[in-house]
C-alpha positions in Angstrom: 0.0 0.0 0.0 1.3 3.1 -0.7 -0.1 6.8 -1.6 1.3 10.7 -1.3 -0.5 13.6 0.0 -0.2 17.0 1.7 -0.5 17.2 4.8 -0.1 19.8 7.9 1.7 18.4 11.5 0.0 18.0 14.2 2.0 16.1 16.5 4.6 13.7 16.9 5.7 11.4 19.9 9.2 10.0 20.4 9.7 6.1 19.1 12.2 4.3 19.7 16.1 5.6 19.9 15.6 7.6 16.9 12.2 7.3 15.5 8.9 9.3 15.7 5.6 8.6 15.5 3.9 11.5 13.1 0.4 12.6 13.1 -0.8 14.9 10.6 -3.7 16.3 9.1 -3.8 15.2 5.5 -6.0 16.6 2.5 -7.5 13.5 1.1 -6.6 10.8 4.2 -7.7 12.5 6.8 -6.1 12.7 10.2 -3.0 10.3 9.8 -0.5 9.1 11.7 2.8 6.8 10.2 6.4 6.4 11.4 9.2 8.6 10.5 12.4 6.7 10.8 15.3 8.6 12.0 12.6 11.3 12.6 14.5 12.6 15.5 17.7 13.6 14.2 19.1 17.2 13.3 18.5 16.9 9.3 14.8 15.6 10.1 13.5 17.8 13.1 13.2 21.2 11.5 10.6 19.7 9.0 8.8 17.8 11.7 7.7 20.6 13.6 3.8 21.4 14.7 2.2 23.6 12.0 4.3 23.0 9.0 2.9 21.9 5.8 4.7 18.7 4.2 4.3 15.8 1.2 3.5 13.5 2.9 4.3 9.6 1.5 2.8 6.6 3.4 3.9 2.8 2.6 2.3 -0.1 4.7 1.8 -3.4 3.8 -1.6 -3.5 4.6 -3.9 -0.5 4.7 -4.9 -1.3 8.4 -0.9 -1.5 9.4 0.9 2.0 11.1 3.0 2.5 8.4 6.2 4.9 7.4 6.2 7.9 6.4 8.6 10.0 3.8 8.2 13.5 4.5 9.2 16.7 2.6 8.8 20.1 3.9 6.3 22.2 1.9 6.1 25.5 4.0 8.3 25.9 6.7 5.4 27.9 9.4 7.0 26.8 12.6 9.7 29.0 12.6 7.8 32.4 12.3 5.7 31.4 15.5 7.8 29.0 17.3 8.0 31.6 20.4 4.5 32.7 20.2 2.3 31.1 22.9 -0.8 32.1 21.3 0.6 30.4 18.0 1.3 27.3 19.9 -2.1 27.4 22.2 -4.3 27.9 18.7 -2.5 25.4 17.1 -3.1 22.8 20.2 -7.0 23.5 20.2 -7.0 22.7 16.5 -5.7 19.7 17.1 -7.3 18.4 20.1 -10.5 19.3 18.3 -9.0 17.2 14.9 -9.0 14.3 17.2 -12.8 14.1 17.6 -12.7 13.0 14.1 -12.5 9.4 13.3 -8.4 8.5 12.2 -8.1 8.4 8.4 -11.5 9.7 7.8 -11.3 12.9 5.1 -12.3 16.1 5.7 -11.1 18.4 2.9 -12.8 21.7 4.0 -11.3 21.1 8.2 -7.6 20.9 6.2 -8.0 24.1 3.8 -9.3 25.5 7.3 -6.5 24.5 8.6 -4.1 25.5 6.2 -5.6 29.4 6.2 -5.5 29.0 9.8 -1.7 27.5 10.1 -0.7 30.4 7.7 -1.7 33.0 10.2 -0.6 31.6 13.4 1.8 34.3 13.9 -0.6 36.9 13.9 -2.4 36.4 17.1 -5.5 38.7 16.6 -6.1 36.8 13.3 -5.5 33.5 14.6 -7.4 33.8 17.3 -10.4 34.9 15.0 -9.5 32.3 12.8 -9.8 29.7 15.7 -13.3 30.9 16.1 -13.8 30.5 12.3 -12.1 27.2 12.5 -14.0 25.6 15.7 -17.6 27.0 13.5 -16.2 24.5 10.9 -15.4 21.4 13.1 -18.9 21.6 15.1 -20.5 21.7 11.4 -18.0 18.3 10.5 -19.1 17.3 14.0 -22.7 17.0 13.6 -23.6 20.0 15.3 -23.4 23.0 12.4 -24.8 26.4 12.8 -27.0 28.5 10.6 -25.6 32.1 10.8 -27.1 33.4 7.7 -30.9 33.4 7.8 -32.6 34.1 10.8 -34.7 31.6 12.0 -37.5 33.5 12.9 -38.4 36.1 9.9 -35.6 33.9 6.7 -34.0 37.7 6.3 -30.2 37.4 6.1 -29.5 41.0 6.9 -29.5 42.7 10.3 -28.0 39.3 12.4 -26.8 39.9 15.8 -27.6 36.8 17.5 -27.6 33.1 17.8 -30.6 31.0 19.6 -28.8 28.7 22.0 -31.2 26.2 21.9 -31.2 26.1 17.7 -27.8 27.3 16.9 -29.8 29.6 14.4 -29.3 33.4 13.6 -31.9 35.8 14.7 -31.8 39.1 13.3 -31.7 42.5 15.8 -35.2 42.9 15.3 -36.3 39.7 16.3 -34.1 39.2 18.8 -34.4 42.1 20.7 -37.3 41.4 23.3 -34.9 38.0 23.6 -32.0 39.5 23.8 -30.9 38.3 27.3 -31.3 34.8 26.3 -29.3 34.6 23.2 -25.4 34.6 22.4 -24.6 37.6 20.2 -23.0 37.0 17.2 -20.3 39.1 16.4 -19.6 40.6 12.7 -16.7 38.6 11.8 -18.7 35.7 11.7 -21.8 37.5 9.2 -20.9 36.6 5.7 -21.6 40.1 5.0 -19.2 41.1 7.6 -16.5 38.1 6.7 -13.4 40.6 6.7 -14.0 42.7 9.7 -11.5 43.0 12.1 -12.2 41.8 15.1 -11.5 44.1 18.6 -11.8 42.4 21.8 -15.5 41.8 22.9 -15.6 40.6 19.3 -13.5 37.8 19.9 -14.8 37.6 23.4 -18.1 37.3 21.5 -17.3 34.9 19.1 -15.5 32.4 21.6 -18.0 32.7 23.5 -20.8 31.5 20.9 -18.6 28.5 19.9 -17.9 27.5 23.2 -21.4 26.9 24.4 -22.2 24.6 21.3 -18.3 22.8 21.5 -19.1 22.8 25.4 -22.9 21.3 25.0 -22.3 19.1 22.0 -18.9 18.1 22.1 -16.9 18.1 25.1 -19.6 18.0 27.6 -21.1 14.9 26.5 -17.8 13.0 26.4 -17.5 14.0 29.9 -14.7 16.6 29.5 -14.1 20.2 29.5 -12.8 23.0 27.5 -8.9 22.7 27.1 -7.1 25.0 28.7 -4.9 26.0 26.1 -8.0 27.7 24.5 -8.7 30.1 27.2 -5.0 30.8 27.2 -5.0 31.4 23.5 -8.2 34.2 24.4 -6.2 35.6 27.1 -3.2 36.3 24.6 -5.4 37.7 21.9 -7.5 40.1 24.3 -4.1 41.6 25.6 -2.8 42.2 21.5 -6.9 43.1 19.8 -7.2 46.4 18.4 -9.8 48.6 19.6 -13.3 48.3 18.9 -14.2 50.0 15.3 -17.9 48.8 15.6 -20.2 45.8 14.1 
């Protein structure tokens, strides 16, 4: 058995004297893992780092077997974040939240997701709203998607500024108003309309917030776990950096 794709690094755990084993994030495989031989000396261990993107070339025996990996480095990301916690913390919620998904199962969109999201780990205001864009993404692969473009109530898809908890459905201003209390805003980076907007900090607080709840209720909660830590370290270190509000 043997195939090639890209892929993105997740992860890898020590093997042996001078092995790895790699898990990565693939285009058409899925979430894969396979063993890099000699994966832990000083010509291999630049590539192998967390967030780069690699060609990726998997040989096995048998398709059910670990396998090897060949790996050439694609686009060398880790170095321009390597000593930025909120980099690293982003990057370790992607993951953990990659790991809901069944091994070897594809997921095209969650890897050009992650691919716009690895490209902007170093900007920690855009990562962070990227994170927010990304975890959106993974509750929709998930099971548990959400409608932000048509409000529920009246089918109009301008004027949003909430999300029903109960639904995970827009409401527009309007409709929402008399409600408001009992419904998670939904900030304007997350409108379509609104899909370039620059997030200041109750924006992101905002948008974390609305993805927590669903990730919290859906996903971790009944698995019997919480929200990782890393992701309210990665909101603490893009509140501290976010711009000023410029409204929406």
């Amino acid at each position: 058995m043997e195939w090639r794709d890209d892929g993105i690094i997740l992860g890898i755990r020590r093997h042996g004297e001078t092995s790895v084993l790699l898990e990565a994030m693939t285009r058409q495989h899925g979430r894969h893992l396979g063993l890099v031989r000699g994966g832990r000396s000083r010509k291999q261990q630049p590539a192998l780092q967390p967030g780069n993107g690699v060609s990726l070339t998997w040989r096995a025996r048998l398709d059910e077997h670990l396998g090897v990996y060949t790996v050439e480095p694609l686009a060398m990301r880790a170095a321009r974040f390597i000593d930025s916690p909120a980099a690293l913390y982003a990057l370790a919620n992607a993951a953990g939240l990659l790991r809901f998904l069944p091994e070897r199962d594809p997921h095209e969109g969650v890897f050009e997701a992650l691919s716009v999201l690895a490209d902007h780990l170093h900007e920690p205001v855009l990562a962070a709203a990227l994170t927010v864009r990304f975890e959106v993404a993974m509750l929709a692969e998930l099971g548990f998607g959400l409608d932000l473009d048509r409000c529920a109530a009246t089918g109009v898809t301008a004027g949003l500024a909430f999300v029903s908890p109960k639904t995970g459905r827009a409401v527009s201003a309007e409709a929402g108003a008399p409600y408001a209390e009992r419904l998670l805003p939904l900030p304007a980076f997350l409108r379509r309309a609104n899909a370039a907007a620059e997030p200041g900090p109750d924006a992101l607080r905002d948008g974390f917030r609305l993805t927590g709840y669903f990730l919290e209720r859906d996903v971790y909660g009944p698995r019997d776990l919480k929200l990782p830590d890393v992701r309210a370290r990665l909101i603490d270190a893009a509140l501290r950096v976010a711009p000023p509000e410029t409204g929406g």
